[in-house]
Structures are given as C-alpha cells and as structure tokens.
Phi, psi and omega in degrees: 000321175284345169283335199289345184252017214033029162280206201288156160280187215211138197272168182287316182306328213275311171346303164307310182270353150320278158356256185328330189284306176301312173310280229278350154282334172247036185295341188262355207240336249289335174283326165311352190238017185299294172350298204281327165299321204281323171318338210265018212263319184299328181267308147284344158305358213238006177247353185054217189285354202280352161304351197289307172314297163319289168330298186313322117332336218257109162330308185318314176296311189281351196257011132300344183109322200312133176254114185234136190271091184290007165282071187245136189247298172317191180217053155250313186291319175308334179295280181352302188305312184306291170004303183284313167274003209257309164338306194265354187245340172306356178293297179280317192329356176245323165300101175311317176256057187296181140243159200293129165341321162313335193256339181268322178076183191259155207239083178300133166279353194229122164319312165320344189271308194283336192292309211301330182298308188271324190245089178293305209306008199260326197259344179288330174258333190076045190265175172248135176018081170350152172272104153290140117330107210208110192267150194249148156228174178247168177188135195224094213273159158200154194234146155245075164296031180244348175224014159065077170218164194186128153290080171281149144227153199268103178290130161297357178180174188099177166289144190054057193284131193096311205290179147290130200197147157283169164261164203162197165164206193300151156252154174220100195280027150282342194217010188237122165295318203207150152296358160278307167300299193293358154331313227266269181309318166321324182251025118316303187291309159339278196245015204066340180262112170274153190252130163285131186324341190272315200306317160329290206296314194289344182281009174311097172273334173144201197209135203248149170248073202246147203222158175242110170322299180287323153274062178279038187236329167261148194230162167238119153283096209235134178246115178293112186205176177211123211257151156250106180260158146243133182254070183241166162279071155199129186333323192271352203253092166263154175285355180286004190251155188204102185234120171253155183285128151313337204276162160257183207053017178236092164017128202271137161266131195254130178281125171212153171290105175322328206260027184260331181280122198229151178283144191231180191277019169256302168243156187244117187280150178234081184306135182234145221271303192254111155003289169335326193266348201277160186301077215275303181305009158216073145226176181298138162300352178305321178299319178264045168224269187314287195293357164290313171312312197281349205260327174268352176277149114300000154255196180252129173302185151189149126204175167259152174226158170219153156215131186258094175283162149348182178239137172134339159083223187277328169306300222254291161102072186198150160240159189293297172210152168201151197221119157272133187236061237267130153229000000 
C-alpha cells in the first residue's frame, strides 16, 4: 500500500494482514472496492507464489463469488483475478447503499446451475421440475436519466410495507389486455403519470422470476420495463411530447410537468436527485443486482432474471442464487 502511494515499501509478512485489515473495514461495500484491489495487484505480484496461501484464504476474494483456481506461478494469473473481480463489480461500484454480498447469494452463469441449486433433487434423480403457483406482475422504474435521477416509491402498506420500490402490482387480464397496459395503469395509478402504450411497450426489459425457500410451490412473474421523462415546468410539456435520442439504443424521454406526480394510499413517490444514493439498503434485495446494473448502462437493457430468496419474507431480505440473461 505504501508504493501505491509512493511511500515507505511495505515486507511480503505485512501484505496479508494489509489485506485483511482492508476486508474488515469495508465488509458491507468490499466488491465496491475492488477497483481499488485491482490497484494493489502490481504490489502483490512482487510476491509471488508466497501469496497464494494467503489469497486462498483471504475473504476480500471468496466474499466476490469467485471459483478461483489459486494455484498460479506467475503475476499473469494474479492480473486475471484481479481482472475478473474487478470487470463484475464495476457496475455497483458507485452505489453507495449497495447491500453486502452476503446478502445477494450466488451468481449462476447458467440457468441449469441456478434450478440445480434450488432443486437437487431434480438434478440428481432427474424428476421433473415442481408445478409453481405462479402469480404475474408489472414494475416499471422510472429516471430522468440526463440528470441520474430515478423516482421510487415508499410503500404504505401491504408486502414490502416501509421499503422503497418501483412501480407496479397484479396484473389483471380482466382489464389488462397485454402486460403493457397493466404497466401503463399501474403507473397511473401510483404515481399519476401516463405513458402512451407504444413508449411502454419500446421500454420492455424482460421478466424477472422470483421463488422462496419457505414457499417453494409459489413463484412472482414480474414484466419489467423502464420508462425515462424530462421534467420540465411548463404548461405545454404533457406525455404527449415525446423526444427522441439520435443514438441508438437509448430510450425516447416522455416530457412531463413534476408537479403532476402524486401520491395514491398505496404508495408515496419520492424523486432521488442522484441515482448513486438511493436506498438500496430499504429495497428488495434484487435490486442492488438488476437495477444497479440498468442504472450503469448507457444504453437500455433487456434482459431476464431469476432469483430464490432466503427463508424469512422481508425481515431478513436476502438471497440465495440468482441467474441474469442479458439479450
């Protein structure tokens, strides 16, 4: 640490308990900081194989996810590692109120990986799959990304009563035609604000999957979408205004008066002026997996998710596996 600073060098013994030192202060954020490990790398390389022991063992890595083969003789494979945690985590690296990895669970590359995890027995005998229960909703974030700005709202009642959330709820194909109309009404009712159905429809991110340890019979199917406004104070700026980006891949900004959004007795909206800040620690745990991700693109995602939460509902608000599908 000290050549990175151009200060006293620092002995091969002292390194470890550097390490370590760094883990146990920043234990809630420690992939947010990865960047600043991948900095350290030029300074553990210079140590060779007596680091290996030490690594293998080390929290700072394994509380990344990594399945790493620590048997490495060069400071080619330590660049890798680093590389590799540095790559996945640069996404979140800014959210302040991330939640700790502990909490997020593990992060399948494959759906077969993530099913085999919750359901051995399916991969070990080969029975098939459980019949889910299996109820559908919409959720619909919405930003005024030209100024990282992003609208939540707090529920008053209800599952997740207190947190913070986008909007949405049941769809109901007695009065929802498509999950794009109930998109479209939901975040009338919610927050006031219309959308027109085609602007809806192009803001379509995919469908998130969510399961329970203590309810493995039931599932939530949520149609996912994102919305973008400009926010101006002027009599004329209706959602019927429409501005599109020349670039591709960026979402059309729906013109709207700030002062049209309201509150309804189920949720209360709240603008958050920088993005970076929102309360990821009174949201779904999910959130500080997708929506950190969609909040870091400069294009519009699409993708699918699955996630298996903990046993324990909202107190303990945490998950097991999760599998994302970018397409």
């Amino acid at each position: 640490i000290g050549k990175l600073h151009n200060g006293p060098s620092v002995s091969s013994q002292s390194v470890p308990l550097v390490m370590w030192s760094f883990q146990c202060r920043t234990a809630n954020a420690i992939c947010s900081r990865a960047q600043f490990i991948a900095r350290s790398v030029s300074l553990l390389t210079s140590y060779g194989q007596s680091t290996t022991r030490h690594c293998s063992a080390n929290p700072i890595i394994q509380s990344c996810g990594k399945n790493i083969d620590w048997n490495y003789s060069d400071h080619h494979s330590l660049k890798r590692v680093f590389s590799s945690i540095t790559s996945s985590t640069t996404e979140s690296s800014n959210f302040t109120n991330i939640l700790p990895l502990s909490r997020l669970g593990v992060s399948h590359k494959t759906l077969g990986s993530y099913l085999a995890s919750i359901y051995p027995d399916v991969a070990r005998t080969g029975v098939s799959l459980p019949r889910l229960k299996s109820k559908e909703y919409t959720l619909v974030v919405v930003t005024e990304s030209r100024l990282r700005r992003i609208l939540l709202g707090r529920k008053l009642r209800g599952f997740g009563e207190g947190f913070f959330n986008s909007f949405g709820g049941h769809l109901d194909y007695d009065i929802d035609p498509t999950p794009t109309h109930g998109a479209v009404r939901e975040l009338a009712e919610e927050a006031n604000i219309n959308i027109p159905l085609d602007i809806m429809n192009e803001g379509a991110v995919g469908t998130l999957r969510f399961t329970f340890d203590d309810k493995k019979e039931k599932q939530m199917v949520v149609n996912l979408y994102r919305v973008d406004l400009v926010c101006e104070k002027d009599s004329q700026c209706d959602s019927s205004r429409v501005i599109r980006d020349d670039e591709d891949g960026m979402l059309p900004a729906v013109c709207i008066n700030p002062s049209i959004v309201r509150a309804c007795d189920e949720m209360e909206p709240q603008w958050f002026d920088n993005w970076d800040d929102i309360p990821l620690n009174n949201m779904f745990a999910d959130d500080s997996i997708w929506l950190t991700k969609i909040l870091s693109s400069d294009r519009h995602l699409r993708f699918d998710g699955w996630f298996h939460f903990c046993p324990g509902g909202t107190e303990i608000n945490s998950i097991m596996h999760h599998h994302l599908v970018f397409k």
